[in-house]
ZASERO-984722 format. One record per residue: residue number from 0; x, y, z of N, C-alpha, C in turn. Coordinates in steps of 0.02 Angstrom, whole numbers. Layout:
    n     npx     npy     npz    capx    capy    capz     cpx     cpy     cpz
  NUM       X       Y       Z       X       Y       Z       X       Y       Z
...
//
This chain:
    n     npx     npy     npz    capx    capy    capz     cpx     cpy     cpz
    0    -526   -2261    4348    -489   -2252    4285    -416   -2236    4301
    1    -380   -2271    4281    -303   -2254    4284    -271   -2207    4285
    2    -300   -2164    4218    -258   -2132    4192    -287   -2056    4222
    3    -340   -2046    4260    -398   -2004    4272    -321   -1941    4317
    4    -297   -1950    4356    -224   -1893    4374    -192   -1877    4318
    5    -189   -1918    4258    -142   -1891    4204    -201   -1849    4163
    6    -272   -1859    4163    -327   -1814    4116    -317   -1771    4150
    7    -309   -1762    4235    -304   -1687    4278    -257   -1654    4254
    8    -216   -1682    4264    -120   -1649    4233    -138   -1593    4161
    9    -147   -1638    4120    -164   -1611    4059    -211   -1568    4062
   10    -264   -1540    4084    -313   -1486    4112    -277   -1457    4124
   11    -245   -1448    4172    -190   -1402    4222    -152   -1365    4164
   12    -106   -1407    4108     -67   -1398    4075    -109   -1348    4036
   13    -153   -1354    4005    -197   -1327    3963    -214   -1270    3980
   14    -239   -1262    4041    -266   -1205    4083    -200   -1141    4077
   15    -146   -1184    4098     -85   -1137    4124     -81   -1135    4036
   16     -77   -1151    3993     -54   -1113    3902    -100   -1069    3877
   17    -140   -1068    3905    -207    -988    3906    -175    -967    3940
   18    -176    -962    4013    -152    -902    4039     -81    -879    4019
   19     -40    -901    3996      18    -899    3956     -12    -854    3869
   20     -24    -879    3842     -92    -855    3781    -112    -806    3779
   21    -148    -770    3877    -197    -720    3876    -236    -736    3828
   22    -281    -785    3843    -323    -815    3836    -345    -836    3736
   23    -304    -818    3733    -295    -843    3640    -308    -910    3618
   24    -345    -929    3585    -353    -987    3580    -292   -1034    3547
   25    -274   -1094    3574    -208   -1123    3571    -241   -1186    3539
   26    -182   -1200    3486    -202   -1250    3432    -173   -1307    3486
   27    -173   -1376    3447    -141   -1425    3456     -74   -1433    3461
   28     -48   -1407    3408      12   -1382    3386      53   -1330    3456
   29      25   -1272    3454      41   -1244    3512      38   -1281    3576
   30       1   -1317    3591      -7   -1362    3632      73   -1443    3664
   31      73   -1431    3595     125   -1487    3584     195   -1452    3609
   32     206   -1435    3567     275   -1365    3593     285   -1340    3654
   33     231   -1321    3690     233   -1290    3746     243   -1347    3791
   34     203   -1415    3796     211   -1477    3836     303   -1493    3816
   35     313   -1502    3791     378   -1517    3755     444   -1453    3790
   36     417   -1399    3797     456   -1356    3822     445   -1351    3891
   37     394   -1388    3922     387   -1393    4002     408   -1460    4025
   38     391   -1501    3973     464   -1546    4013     525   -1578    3997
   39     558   -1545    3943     598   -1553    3905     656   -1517    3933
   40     639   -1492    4005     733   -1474    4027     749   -1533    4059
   41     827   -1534    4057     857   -1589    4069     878   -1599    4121
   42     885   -1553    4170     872   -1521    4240     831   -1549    4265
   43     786   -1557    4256     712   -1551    4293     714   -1629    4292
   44     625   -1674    4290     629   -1734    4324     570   -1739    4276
   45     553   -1795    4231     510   -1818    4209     492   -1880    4262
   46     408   -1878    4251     342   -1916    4280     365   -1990    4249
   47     356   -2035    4310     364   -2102    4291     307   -2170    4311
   48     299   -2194    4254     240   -2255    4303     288   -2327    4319
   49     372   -2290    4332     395   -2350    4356     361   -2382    4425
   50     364   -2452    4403     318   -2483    4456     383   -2513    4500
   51     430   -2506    4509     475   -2523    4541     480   -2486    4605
   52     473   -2447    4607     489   -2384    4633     423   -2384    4684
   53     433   -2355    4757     397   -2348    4820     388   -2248    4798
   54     372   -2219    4868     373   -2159    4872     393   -2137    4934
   55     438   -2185    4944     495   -2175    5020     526   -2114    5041
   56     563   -2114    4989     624   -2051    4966     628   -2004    4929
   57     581   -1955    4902     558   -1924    4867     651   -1874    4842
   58     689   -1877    4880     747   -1849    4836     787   -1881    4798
   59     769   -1968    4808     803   -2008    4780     769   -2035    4700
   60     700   -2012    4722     652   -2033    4669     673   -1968    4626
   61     684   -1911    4629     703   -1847    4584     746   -1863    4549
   62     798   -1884    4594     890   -1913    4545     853   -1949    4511
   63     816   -2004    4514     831   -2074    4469     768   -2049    4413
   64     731   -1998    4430     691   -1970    4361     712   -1920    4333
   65     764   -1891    4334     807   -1840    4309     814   -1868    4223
   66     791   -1846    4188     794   -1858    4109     847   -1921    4092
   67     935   -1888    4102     968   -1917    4087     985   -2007    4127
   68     960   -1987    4183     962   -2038    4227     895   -2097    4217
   69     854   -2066    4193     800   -2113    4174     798   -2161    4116
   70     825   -2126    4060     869   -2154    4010     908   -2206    4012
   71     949   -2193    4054     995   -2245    4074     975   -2291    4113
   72     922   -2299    4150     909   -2332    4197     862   -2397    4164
   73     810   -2344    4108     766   -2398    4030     834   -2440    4005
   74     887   -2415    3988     938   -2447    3927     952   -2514    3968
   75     954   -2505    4046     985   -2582    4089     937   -2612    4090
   76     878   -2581    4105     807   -2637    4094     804   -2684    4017
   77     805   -2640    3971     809   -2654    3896     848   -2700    3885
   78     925   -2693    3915     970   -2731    3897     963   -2805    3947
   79     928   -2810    4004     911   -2875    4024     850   -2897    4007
   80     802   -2858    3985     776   -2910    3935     783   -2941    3889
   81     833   -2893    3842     846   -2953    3793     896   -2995    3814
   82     941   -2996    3850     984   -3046    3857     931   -3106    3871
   83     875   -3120    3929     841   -3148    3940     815   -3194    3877
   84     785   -3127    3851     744   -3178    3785     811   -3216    3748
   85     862   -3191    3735     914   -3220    3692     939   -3286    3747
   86     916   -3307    3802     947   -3348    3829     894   -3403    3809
   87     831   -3375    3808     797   -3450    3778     785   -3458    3706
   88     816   -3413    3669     832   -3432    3602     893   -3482    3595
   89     941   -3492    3637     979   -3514    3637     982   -3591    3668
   90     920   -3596    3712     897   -3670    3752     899   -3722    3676
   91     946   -3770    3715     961   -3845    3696    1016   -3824    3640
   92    1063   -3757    3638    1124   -3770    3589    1164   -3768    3634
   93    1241   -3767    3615    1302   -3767    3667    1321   -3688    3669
   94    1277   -3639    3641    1303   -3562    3663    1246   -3550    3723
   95    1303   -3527    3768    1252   -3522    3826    1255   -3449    3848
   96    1279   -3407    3798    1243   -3311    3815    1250   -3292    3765
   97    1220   -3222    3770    1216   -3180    3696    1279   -3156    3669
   98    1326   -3142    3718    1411   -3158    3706    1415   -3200    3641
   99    1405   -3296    3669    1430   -3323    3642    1399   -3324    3556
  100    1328   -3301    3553    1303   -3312    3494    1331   -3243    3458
  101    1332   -3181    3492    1372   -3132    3445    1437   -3150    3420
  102    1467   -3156    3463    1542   -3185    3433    1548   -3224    3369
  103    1501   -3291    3363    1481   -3334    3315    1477   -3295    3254
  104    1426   -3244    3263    1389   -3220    3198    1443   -3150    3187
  105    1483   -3139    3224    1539   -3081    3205    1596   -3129    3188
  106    1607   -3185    3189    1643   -3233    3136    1627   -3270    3067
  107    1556   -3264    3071    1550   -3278    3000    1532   -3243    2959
  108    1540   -3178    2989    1563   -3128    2933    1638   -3112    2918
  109    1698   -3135    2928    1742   -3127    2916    1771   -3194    2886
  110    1826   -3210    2864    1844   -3275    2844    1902   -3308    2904
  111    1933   -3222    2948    1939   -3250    2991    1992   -3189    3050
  112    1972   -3171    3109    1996   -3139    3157    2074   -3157    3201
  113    2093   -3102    3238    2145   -3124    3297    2093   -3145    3346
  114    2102   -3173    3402    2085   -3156    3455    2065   -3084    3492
  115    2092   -3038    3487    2114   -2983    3531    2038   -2942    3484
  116    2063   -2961    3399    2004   -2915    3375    1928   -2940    3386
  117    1919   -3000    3380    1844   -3015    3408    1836   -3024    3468
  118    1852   -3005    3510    1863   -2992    3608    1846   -2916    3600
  119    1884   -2876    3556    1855   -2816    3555    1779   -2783    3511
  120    1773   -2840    3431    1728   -2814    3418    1656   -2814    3456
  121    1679   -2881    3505    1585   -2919    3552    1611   -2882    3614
  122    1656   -2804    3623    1637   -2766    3663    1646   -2816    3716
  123    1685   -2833    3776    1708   -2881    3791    1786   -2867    3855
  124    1782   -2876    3900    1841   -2902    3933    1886   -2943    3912
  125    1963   -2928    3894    1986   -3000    3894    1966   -3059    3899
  126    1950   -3060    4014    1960   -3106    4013    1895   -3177    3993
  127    1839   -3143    4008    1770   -3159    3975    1758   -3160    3918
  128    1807   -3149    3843    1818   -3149    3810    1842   -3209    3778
  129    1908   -3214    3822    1928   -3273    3815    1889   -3338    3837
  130    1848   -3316    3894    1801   -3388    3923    1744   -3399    3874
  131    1717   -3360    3814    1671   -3364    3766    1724   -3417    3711
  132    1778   -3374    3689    1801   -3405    3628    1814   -3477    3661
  133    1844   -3481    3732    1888   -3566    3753    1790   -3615    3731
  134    1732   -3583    3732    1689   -3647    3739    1657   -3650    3706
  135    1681   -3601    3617    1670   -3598    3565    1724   -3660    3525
  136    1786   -3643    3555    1830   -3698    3510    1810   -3785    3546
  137    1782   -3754    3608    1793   -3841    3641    1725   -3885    3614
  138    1667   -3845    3598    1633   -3859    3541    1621   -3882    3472
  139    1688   -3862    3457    1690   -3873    3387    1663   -3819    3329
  140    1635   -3746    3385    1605   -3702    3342    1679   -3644    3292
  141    1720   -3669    3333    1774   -3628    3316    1834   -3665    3305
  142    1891   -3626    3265    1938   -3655    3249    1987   -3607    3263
  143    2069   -3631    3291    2104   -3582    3311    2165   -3610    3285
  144    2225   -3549    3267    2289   -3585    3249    2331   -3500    3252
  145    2385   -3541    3254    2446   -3493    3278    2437   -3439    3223
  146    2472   -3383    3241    2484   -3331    3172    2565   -3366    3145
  147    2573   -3350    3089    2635   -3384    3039    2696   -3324    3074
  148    2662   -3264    3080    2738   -3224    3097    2727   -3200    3161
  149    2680   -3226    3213    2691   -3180    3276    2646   -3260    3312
  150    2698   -3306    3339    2685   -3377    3367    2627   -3362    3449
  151    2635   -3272    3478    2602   -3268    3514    2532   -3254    3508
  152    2510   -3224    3431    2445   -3206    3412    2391   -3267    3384
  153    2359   -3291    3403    2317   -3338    3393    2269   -3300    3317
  154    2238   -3351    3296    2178   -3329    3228    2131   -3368    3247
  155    2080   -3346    3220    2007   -3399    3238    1957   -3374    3181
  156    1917   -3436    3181    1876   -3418    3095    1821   -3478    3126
  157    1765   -3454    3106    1706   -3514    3103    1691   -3579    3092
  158    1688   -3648    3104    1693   -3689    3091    1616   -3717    3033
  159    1626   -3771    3010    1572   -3769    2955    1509   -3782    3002
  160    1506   -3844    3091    1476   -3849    3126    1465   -3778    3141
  161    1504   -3727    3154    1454   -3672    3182    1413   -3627    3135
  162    1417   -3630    3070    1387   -3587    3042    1307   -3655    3018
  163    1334   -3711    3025    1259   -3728    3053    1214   -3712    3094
  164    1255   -3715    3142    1214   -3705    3204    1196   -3633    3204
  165    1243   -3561    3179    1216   -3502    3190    1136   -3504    3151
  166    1138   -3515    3083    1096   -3514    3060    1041   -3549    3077
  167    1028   -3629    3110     977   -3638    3137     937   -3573    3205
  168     990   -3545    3241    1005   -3511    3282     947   -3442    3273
  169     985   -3421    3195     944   -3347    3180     860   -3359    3187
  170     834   -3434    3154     761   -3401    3179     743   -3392    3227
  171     765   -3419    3294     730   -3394    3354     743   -3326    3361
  172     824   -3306    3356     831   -3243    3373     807   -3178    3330
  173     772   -3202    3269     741   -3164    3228     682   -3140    3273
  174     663   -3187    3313     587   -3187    3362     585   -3149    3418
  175     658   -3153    3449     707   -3094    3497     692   -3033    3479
  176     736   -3017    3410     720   -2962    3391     658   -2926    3393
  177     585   -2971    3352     533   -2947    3348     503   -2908    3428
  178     515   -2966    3453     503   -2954    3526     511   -2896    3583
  179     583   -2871    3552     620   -2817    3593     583   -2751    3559
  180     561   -2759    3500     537   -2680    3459     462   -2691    3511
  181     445   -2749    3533     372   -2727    3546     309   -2689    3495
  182     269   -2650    3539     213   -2630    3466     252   -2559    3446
  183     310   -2557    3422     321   -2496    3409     295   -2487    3329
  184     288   -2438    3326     261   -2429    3231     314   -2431    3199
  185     323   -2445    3120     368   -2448    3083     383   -2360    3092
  186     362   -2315    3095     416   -2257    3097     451   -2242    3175
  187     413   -2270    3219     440   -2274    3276     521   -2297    3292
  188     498   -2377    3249     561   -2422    3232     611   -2370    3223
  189     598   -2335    3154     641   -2296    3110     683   -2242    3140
  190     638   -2214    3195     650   -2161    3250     693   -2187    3288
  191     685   -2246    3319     714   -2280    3376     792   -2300    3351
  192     799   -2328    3275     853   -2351    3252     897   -2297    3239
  193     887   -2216    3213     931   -2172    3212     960   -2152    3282
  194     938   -2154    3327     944   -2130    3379     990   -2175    3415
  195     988   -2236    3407    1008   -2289    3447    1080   -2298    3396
  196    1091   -2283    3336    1152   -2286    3294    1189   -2214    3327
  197    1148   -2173    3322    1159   -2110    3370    1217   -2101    3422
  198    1190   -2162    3471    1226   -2158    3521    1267   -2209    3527
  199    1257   -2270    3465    1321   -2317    3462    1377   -2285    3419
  200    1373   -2222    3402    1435   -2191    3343    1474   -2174    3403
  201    1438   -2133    3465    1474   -2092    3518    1503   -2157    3574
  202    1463   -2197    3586    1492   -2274    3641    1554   -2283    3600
  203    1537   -2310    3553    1611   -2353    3503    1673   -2301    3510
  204    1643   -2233    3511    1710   -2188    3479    1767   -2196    3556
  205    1710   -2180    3600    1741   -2198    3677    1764   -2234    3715
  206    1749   -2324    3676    1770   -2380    3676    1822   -2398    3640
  207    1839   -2368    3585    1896   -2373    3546    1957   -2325    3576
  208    1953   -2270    3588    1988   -2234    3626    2011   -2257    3702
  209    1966   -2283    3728    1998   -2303    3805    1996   -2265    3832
  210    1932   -2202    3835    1924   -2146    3867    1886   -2149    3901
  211    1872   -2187    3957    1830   -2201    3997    1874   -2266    4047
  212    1911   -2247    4092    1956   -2292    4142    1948   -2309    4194
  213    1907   -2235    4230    1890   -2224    4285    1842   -2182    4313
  214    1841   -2156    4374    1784   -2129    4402    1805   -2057    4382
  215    1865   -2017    4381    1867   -1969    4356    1851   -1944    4282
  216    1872   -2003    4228    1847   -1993    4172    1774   -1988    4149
  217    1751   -2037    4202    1664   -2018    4194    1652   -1958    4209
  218    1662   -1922    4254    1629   -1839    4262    1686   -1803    4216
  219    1754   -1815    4192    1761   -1763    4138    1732   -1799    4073
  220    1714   -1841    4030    1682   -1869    3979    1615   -1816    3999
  221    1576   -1804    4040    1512   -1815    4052    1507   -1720    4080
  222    1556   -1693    4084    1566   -1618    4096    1570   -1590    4007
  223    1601   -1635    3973    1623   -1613    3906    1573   -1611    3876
  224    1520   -1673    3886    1452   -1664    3819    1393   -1647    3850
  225    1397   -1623    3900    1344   -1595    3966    1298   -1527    3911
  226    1236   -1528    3913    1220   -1447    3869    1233   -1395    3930
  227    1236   -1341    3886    1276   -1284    3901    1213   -1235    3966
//
């Protein structure tokens, strides 16, 4: 049985909230709280069935299960899977990454952008920015023309071909979507979506600011919202 070390664990756990108790009988509830407060420091190292992972280095395996670090380590997994799935949503059109199909669908919601601002809203490098929009216009998905009072600022707006094509586009990636929630339950969803707006209010605020340059700004950013 698989899981037969994690039924031990939980014994153990159980055992040690009586003797904690003096021997009082402990609800579920109590039960819950107390698990939650034993591994809920952020310090410490939550249990992983990453299968990636050997048992080589046991100090290296601590860092990379360290709460915050584990977190981060799911979000890069997360985030190459879906790019993945969004790459074969995208098999047999001329957008060839999730770049190029965001960009698309963050233009046809507007009637029509600079350059500089949809490079920044698809979160974006310049210059990869620019290599999305150049094979959006060479497509025909996009349309570009000078600004009237600043001959150096370009505009760009959706072409009628691309808002075909986005929309054939959305059902697969409707299927993306489904895909990435996995079997989570509709309150799970609900859970998952506050949390994840959560931490896109605090990314964006830090992305808009330009507070994040370098290697020093990462440990003061990361000294500042550290718990106390």
């Amino acid at each position: 049985m698989k899981s037969y070390q994690l039924i031990h664990q939980l014994i153990d756990l159980v055992a040690e909230l009586e003797k904690e108790n003096q021997g009082r009988q402990a609800s579920l509830q109590d039960f819950a709280g107390f698990l939650l407060n034993k591994v809920g420091d952020p310090a410490g190292n939550t249990q992983s069935s990453e299968v990636r992972f050997g048992a080589n280095d046991s100090a290296a395996l601590d860092i990379a299960y360290q709460l915050d670090n584990n977190i981060g380590r799911l979000f890069v997994f997360m985030s190459r899977y879906a790019k993945s799935y969004i790459k074969k949503a995208l098999e047999g059109t001329p957008l060839q990454t999730a770049e190029d199909f965001t960009a698309l669908a963050i233009l046809l919601t507007h009637s029509h952008l600079s350059k500089s601002e949809l490079i920044s809203y698809n979160l974006q490098e310049k210059t990869s920015g620019t290599e999305v929009l150049r094979r959006l216009i060479a497509h025909g998905l996009v349309r570009q023309w000078d600004d009237e009072k600043d001959k150096r600022s370009k505009h760009i707006a959706i072409t009628d071909k691309g808002k075909i094509l986005l929309f054939q586009v959305f059902e697969h990636t409707s299927y993306v979507g489904t895909i990435i929630t996995g079997r989570l339950t509709i309150a799970e969803k609900f859970t998952l979506q506050y949390l994840l707006q959560k931490l896109e209010n605090f990314h964006l605020e830090q992305y808009e600011k330009k507070s994040i340059i370098n290697k020093e700004d990462l440990k003061k950013i990361a000294a500042e919202i550290a718990p106390e």
